[in-house]
C-alpha positions as CSV (number, residue, x, y, z in Angstrom):
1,X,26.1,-17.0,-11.5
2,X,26.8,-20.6,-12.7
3,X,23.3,-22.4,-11.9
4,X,23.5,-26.0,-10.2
5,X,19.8,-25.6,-11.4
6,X,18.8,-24.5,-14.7
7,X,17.3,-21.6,-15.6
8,X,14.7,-23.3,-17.6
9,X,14.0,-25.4,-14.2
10,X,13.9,-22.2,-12.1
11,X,11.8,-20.1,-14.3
12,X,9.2,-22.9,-14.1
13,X,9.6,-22.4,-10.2
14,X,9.6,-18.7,-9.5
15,X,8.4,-17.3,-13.3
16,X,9.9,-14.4,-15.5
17,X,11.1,-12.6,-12.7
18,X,14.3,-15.6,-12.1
19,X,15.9,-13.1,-15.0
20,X,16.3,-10.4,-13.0
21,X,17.1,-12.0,-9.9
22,X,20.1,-13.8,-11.5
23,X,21.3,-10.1,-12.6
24,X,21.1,-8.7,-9.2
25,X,23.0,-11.2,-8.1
26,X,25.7,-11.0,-10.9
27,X,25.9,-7.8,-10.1
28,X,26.5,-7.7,-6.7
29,X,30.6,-7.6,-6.1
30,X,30.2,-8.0,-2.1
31,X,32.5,-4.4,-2.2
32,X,30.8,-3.5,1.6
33,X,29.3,0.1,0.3
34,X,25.8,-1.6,1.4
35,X,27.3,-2.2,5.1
36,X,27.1,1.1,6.6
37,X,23.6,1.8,5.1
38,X,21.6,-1.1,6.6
39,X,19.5,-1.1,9.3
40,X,20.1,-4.4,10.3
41,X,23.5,-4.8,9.8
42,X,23.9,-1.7,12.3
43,X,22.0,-3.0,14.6
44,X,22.6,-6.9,14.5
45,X,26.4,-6.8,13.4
46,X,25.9,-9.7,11.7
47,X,27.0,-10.4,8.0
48,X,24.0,-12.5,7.1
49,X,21.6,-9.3,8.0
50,X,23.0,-7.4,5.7
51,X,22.7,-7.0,1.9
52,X,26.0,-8.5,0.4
53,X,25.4,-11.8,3.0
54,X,21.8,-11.9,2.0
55,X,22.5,-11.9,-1.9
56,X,24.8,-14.9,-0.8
57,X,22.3,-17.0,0.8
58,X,19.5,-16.1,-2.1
59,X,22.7,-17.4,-4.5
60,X,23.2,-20.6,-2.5
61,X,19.3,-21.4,-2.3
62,X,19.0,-21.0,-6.4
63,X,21.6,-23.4,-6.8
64,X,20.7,-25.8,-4.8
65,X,23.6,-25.6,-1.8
66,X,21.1,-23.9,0.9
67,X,17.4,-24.7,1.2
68,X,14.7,-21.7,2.0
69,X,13.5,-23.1,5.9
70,X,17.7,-22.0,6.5
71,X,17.9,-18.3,5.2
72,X,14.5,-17.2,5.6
73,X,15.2,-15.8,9.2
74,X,17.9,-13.8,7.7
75,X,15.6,-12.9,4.7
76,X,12.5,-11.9,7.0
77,X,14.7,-9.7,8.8
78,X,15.6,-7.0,5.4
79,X,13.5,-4.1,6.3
80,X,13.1,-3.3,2.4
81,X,14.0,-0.2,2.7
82,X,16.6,-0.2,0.1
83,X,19.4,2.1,1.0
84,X,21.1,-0.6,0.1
85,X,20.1,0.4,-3.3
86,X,21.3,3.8,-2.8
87,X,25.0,3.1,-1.8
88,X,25.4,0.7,-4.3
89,X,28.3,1.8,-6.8
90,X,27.7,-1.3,-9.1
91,X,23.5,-0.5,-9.2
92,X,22.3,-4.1,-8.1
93,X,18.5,-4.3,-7.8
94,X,18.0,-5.7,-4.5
95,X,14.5,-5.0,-4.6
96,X,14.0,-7.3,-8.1
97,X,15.8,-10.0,-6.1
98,X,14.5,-9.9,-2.8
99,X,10.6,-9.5,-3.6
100,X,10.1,-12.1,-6.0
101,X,12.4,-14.6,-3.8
102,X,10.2,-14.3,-0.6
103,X,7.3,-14.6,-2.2
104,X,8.3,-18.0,-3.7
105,X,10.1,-19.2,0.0
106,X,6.7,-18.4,1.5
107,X,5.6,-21.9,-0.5
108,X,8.6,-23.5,0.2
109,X,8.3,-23.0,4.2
110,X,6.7,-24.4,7.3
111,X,5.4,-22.0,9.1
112,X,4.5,-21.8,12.7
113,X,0.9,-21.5,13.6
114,X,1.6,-17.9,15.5
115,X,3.4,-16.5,12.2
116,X,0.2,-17.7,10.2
117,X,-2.1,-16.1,12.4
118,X,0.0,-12.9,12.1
119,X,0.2,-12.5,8.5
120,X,-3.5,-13.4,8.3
121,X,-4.2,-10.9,11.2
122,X,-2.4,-7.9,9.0
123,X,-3.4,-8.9,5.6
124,X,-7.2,-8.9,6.7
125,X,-7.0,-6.0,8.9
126,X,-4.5,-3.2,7.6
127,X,-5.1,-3.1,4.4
128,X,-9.4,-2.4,5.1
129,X,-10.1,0.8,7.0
130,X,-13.3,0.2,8.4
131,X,-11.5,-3.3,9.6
132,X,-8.3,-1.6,10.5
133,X,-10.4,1.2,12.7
134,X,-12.5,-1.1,14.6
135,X,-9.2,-3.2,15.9
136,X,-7.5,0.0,16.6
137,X,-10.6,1.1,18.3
138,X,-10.3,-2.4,20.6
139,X,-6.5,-1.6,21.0
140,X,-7.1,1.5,22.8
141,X,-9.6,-0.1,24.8
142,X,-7.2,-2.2,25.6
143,X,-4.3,0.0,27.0
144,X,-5.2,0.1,30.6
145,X,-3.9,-3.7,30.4
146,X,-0.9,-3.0,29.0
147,X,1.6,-4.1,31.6
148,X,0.1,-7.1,31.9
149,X,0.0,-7.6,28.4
150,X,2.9,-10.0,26.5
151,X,6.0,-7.7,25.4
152,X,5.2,-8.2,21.9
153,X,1.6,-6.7,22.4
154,X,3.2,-4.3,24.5
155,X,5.1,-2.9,21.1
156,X,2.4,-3.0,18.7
157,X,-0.2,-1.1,21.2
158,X,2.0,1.7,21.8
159,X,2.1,2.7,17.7
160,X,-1.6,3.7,18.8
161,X,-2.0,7.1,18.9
162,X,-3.7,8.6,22.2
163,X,-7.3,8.6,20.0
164,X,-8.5,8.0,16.9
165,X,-9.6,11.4,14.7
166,X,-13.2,11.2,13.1
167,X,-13.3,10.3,9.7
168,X,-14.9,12.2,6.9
169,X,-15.6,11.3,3.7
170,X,-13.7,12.9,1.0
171,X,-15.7,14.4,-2.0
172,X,-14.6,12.2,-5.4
173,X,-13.6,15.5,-7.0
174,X,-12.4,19.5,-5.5
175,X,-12.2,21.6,-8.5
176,X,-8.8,23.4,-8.9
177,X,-8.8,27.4,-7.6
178,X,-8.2,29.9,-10.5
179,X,-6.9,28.7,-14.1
180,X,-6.6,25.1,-13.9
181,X,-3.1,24.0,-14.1
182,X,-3.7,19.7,-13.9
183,X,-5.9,17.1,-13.2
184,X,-5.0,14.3,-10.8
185,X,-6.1,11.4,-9.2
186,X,-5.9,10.7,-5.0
187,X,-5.2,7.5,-3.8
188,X,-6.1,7.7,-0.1
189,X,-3.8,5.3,1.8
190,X,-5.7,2.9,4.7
191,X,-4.0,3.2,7.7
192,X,-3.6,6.9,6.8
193,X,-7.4,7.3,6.2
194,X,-8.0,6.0,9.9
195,X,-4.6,7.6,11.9
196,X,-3.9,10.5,10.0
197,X,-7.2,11.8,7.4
198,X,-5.8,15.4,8.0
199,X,-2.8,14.3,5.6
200,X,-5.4,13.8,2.6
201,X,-7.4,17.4,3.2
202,X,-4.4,19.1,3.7
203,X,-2.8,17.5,0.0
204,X,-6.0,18.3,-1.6
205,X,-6.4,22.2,-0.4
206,X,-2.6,22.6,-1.1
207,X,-3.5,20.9,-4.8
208,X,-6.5,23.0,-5.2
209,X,-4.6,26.2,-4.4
210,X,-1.8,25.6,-6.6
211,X,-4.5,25.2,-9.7
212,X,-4.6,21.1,-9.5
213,X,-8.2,19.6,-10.0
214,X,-7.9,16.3,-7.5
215,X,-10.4,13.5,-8.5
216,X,-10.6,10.6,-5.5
217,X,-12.2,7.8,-6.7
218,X,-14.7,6.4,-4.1
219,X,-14.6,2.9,-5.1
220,X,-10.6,3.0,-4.8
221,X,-9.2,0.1,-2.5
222,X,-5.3,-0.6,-0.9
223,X,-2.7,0.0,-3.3
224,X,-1.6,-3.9,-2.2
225,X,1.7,-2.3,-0.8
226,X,0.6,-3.9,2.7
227,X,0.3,-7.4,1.2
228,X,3.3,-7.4,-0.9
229,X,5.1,-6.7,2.8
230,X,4.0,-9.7,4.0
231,X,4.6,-11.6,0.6
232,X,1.2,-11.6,-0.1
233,X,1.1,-11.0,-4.0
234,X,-2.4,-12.8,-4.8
235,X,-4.2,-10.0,-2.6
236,X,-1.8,-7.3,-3.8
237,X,-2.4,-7.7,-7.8
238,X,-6.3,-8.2,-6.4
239,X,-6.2,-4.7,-4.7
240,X,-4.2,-3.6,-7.9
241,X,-6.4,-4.9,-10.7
242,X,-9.6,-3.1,-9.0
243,X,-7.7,0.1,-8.9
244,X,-6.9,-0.2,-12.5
245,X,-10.6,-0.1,-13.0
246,X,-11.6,2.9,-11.1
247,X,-8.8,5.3,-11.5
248,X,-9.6,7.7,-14.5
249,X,-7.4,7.7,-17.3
250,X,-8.2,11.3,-18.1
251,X,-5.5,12.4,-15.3
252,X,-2.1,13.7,-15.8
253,X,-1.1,12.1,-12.3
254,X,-2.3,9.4,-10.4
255,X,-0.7,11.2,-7.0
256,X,-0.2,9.3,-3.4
257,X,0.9,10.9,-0.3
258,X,2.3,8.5,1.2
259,X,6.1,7.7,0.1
260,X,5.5,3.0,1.0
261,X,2.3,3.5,-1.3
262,X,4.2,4.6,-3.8
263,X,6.7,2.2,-3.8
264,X,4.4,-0.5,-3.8
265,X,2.4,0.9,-6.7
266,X,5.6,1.5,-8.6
267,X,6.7,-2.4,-8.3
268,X,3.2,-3.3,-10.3
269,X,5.7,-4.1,-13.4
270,X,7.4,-6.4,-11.0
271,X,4.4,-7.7,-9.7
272,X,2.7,-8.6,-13.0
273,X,5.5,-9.2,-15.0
274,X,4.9,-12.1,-17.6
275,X,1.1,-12.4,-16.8
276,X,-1.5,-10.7,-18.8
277,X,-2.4,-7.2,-17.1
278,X,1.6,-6.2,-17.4
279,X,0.7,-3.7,-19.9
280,X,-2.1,-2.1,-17.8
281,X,0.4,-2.2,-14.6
282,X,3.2,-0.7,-16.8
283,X,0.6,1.8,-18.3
284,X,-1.1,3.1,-14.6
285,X,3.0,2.8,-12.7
286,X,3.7,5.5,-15.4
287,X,1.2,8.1,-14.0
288,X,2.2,7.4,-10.5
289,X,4.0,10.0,-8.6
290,X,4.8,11.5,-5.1
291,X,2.8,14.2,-4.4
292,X,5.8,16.0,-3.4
293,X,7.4,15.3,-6.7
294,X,4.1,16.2,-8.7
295,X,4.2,19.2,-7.1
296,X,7.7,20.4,-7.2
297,X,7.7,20.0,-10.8
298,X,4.6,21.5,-11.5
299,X,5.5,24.9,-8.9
300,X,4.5,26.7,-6.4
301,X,1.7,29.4,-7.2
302,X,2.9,31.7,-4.9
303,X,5.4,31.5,-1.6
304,X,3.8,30.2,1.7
305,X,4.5,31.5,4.7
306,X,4.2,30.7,8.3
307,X,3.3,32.9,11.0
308,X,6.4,32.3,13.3
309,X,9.6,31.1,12.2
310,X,10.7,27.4,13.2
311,X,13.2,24.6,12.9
312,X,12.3,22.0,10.6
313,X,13.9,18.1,10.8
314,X,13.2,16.8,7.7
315,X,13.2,13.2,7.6
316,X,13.3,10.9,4.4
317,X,11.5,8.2,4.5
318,X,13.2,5.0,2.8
319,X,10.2,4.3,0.1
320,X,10.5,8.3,-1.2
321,X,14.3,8.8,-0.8
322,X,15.5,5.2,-1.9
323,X,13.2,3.6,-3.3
324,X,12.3,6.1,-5.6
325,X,14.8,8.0,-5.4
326,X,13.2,11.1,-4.4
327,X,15.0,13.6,-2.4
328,X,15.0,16.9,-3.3
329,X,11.4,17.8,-4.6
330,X,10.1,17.5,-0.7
331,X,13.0,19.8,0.1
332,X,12.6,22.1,-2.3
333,X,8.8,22.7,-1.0
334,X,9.4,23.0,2.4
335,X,12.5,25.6,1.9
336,X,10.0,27.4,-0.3
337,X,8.6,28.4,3.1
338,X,9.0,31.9,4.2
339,X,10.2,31.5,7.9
340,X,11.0,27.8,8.0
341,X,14.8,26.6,8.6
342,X,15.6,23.2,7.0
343,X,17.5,21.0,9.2
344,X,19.2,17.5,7.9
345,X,18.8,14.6,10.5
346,X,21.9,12.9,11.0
347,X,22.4,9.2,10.0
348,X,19.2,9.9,7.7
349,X,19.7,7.3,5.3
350,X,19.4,4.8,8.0
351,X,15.5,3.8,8.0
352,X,13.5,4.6,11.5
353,X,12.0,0.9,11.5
354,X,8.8,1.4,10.1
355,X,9.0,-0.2,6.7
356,X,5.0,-1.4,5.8
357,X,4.2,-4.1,8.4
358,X,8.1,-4.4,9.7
359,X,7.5,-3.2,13.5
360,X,4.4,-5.2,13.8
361,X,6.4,-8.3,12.8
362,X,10.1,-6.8,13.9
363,X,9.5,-5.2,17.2
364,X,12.8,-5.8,18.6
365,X,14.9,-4.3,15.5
366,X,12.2,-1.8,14.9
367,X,12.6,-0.7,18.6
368,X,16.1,0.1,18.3
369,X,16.0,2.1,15.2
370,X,13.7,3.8,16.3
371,X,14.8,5.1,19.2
372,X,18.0,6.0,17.3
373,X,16.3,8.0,14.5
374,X,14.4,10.2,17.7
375,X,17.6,10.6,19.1
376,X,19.6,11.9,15.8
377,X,16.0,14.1,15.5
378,X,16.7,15.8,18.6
379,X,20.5,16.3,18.3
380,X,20.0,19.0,15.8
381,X,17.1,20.8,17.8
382,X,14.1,21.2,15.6
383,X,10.6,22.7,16.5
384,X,8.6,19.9,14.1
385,X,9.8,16.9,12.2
386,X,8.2,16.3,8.3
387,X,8.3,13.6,6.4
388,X,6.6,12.1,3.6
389,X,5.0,8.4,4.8
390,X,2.3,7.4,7.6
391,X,4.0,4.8,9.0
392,X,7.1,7.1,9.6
393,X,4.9,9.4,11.0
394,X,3.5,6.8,13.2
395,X,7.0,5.5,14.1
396,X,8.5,8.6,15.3
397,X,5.5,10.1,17.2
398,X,5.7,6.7,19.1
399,X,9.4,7.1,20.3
400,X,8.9,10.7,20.8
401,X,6.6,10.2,23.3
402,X,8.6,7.1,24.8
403,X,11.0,9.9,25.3
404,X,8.3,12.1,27.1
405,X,8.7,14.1,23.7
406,X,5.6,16.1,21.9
407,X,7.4,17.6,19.0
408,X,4.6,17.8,16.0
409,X,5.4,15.3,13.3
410,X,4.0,16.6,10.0
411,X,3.5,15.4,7.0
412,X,5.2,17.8,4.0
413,X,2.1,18.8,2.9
414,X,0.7,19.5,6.4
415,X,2.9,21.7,6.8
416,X,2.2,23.7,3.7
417,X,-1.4,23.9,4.3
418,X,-0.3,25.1,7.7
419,X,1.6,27.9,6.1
420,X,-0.8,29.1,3.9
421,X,-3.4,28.9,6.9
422,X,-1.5,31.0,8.3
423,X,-1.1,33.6,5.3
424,X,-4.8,33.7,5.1
């Protein structure tokens, strides 16, 4: 990269982090491999939505030949789901480029007055349970309306589910059955906690069985994945620094069950990086896994098996398969299965337009890869779809049912808990 603008100058704009971006984009040979994976690019057709004419623009910007108010719409439109990532055959960090570089345009831009309001809307809403329940609770009041209701509304109401489940609270620590194989911690997810609690008692009684001790910190708050969606990093190293606190250190595993959690918790390097608490993000991103991976390694206690034999789509979710490269472990358990047939989802690389906040801000895009992740689903004929991440679980139950679908869409460890149910 030869700078128009020094280093010196940029590191005193964006911080440490100008380093790695400059690498990425060094790296980046604008080959094409990133083309066929990206959501955006297969849906928009456009070289600016995708990766390779993305790194350009970010290139042009840091040298002075573009300004941020110009790329930005191309910018806001990356799902972050880095396949990109993935395909790459000369390993360019997209993700050490692309977070650090919206976070520093969000200063840089005028916003409107609606796109305030929205960011403020999710960053005090999503990431707070009791908040985010309450204006669920007022969207589903609000469906009758819908078809009078602005197209826009129209998309985010119909994520709802049909009713909220109750919520109960989770005891801070569930002794391990039997000879006591590990200790972990439980970070509960907040949009999870409110749509989808099941998810959390079904990953702790699947723990417990398998001789894991699971302790669930009460005081625990949002990982700050949310906020670092909407280039909010203040909040997110906020959320992060309280968790740092309350999260034991006498754990072999600091376990999440949903796959965009532990993405975001695994960029805490990133997020701190030159500031004081680096070492304490670098120390709790180490114990971080997916609960699927935890597990894997760790091994089954004994086969589960379900009742009936079924079909089973599985579907990776971006933040497990590429951005943490995680693929096989959530396999592995759910062809451990007695009964269960593992199915691969065609075109599953390509995200189903969930990505953290992206098809509250996205609709449109989100929309259409949606609808083509249900319909690759139901080319193969499953019984249930699994998958490792709320908001994916959220995104295809919607488009199921848009499709007058009502295939079950489990999470992994749902569906173990199911199968040893159904042993019992």
């Amino acid at each position: 990269m030869k700078h128009t603008v020094p280093v010196t100058k940029l590191v005193e704009q964006i911080g440490p982090q100008i380093e790695d971006m400059v690498s990425a984009i060094e790296a980046c040979v604008h080959c094409g491999f990133c083309l066929p994976t990206c959501p955006t690019y297969q849906v928009l057709s456009e070289e600016m939505d995708s990766p390779r004419g993305r790194i350009f623009l970010m290139k042009s910007v840091l040298e002075g030949e573009l300004n941020y108010q110009e790329v930005m719409p191309y910018i806001d439109q990356c799902l972050g789901c880095m396949a990109c990532v993935t395909s790459c055959p000369s390993g360019v960090q997209y993700g050490e480029l692309v977070l650090p570089f919206r976070v520093y345009a969000q200063s840089q831009i005028e916003h409107t007055v609606t796109d305030r309001l929205k960011r403020k809307l999710i960053n005090e809403t999503l990431p707070y349970p009791n908040r985010f329940r309450s204006a669920a609770s007022l969207g589903l009041m609000s469906k009758p309306l819908l078809t009078v209701m602005p197209k826009r509304m129209q998309d985010v109401l119909a994520l709802l589910p049909e009713r909220l489940p109750e919520t109960e609270t989770l005891p801070e620590l569930v002794h391990a059955q039997g000879n006591r194989r590990a200790r972990v911690a439980l970070l509960t997810g907040c949009v999870q906690q409110v749509f989808a609690q099941q998810i959390n008692w079904a990953t702790i009684r699947v723990l417990v069985r398998n001789g894991v001790e699971v302790v669930i910190p009460s005081k625990q708050v949002c990982c700050g994945a949310l906020s670092i969606h909407t280039s909010n990093t203040d909040q997110a190293r906020q959320f992060a620094r309280v968790n740092f606190s309350v999260f034991p250190d006498d754990v072999d595993a600091i376990l999440t069950n949903a796959a965009g959690c532990g993405s975001g918790m695994k960029e805490y390097p990133l997020l701190f990086k030159g500031m004081e608490d680096e070492p304490r993000a670098q120390e709790f991103t180490n114990k971080v896994q997916d609960v699927s991976e935890f597990l894997d390694n760790l091994g089954l206690r004994e086969t589960p098996v379900m009742s009936d034999s079924i079909k089973v789509a599985y579907h990776d979710a971006c933040h497990l398969a590429h951005a943490q490269g995680i693929t096989s472990a959530p396999r592995n358990l759910i062809a451990s299965i007695s009964n269960v047939s593992l199915l691969e989802v065609p075109q599953g690389e390509i995200c189903c337009g969930s990505a953290g906040t992206y098809n509250l801000e996205h609709p449109e895009i989100a929309n259409e890869l949606g609808k083509r992740k249900v319909d690759n689903i139901l080319e193969i004929g499953p019984d249930v779809v699994v998958t490792g991440n709320i908001g994916c679980i959220v995104q295809i139950q919607s488009h199921l049912g848009t499709n007058g679908n009502s295939m079950p869409v489990y999470h992994t460890f749902e569906l173990l808990d199911k199968a040893y149910l159904d042993e019992s």
